[in-house]
C-alpha angles and dihedrals in degrees: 000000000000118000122221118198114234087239096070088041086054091054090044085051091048132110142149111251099197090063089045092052098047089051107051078038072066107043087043091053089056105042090045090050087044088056090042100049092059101035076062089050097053092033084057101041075042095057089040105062099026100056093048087047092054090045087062093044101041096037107055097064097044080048091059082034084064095037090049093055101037079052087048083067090060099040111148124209100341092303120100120230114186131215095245089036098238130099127225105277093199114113087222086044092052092052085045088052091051099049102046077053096059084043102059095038088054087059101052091055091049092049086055093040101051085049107059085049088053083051082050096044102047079038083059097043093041106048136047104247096228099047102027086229119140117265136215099280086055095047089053089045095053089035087059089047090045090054096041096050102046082040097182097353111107123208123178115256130190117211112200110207108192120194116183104223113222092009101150085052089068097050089047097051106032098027130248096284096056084051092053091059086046086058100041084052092049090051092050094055099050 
């Protein structure tokens, strides 16, 4: 058996770590750019054909969506007719359509709604509740329009200015009710 010096074992063992490192560092840097380089190339093949994929899925039915509600504008006698003549077939598209539906149709009873309120409301600031006559805010209202329609043209206007003398005798003696009909027969004749 032959003997070997450690010496000579240790020399064998030995290597320089700095040049091992820099080349797997090396071998690392290209590996990883080769794996780069085609995880690009899929991603992009990948974002190619999905988006436009997605575009198909997704859009049609926002597409029938948009055809659906501009129908809804030209709806005739509470049935929908669309432009192409055919409805949404999906199931969801059907619930949208529905829906879209009860809510139009909720907002056409609260526009009428809100404006026979508004009628209500102008009725209630225009007019004295007991007589029905037209009260001060209506006057300035009509004397603003009057000015703004004849512009600097002047007419001559009479303006009639009633007082009803003894009035609160009237509501003394005979009560307030009998003073109210005194009132509503005062604003019939005139």
């Amino acid at each position: 058996i032959a003997r070997v010096s450690l010496d000579r074992i240790s020399r064998h063992l030995a290597f320089d770590i700095s040049d091992g490192q820099a080349q797997a560092r090396g071998v690392f840097e290209e590996l990883l750019a080769d794996v780069i380089g085609k995880l690009y190339i899929y991603v992009s093949l990948l974002i190619l054909v999905f988006f436009p994929l997605l575009g198909v899925i997704i859009g049609k039915p926002l597409q029938q969506i948009s055809r659906h509600i501009d129908a809804m504008k030209h709806q005739h006698d509470g049935e929908l007719h669309l432009a192409n003549s055919h409805l949404l077939r999906v199931s969801e598209m059907e619930k949208i359509r529905d829906s879209l539906n009860d809510y139009q149709d909720q907002l056409a009873t609260m526009y009428s709604s809100l404006d026979d309120k508004n009628r209500e409301l102008w009725d209630l600031a225009h007019h004295d509740p007991l007589t029905g006559a037209w009260n001060r805010r209506a006057f300035d209202e009509h004397w603003k329009q009057i000015n703004l329609l004849l512009g600097e043209v002047r007419l001559g206007i009479c303006l009639a200015l009633i007082d009803v003398n003894l009035f609160k005798v009237i509501n003394d003696t005979y009560g307030h009710q009998v003073g109210d009909e005194v009132l509503k027969a005062i604003s019939g004749c005139i």
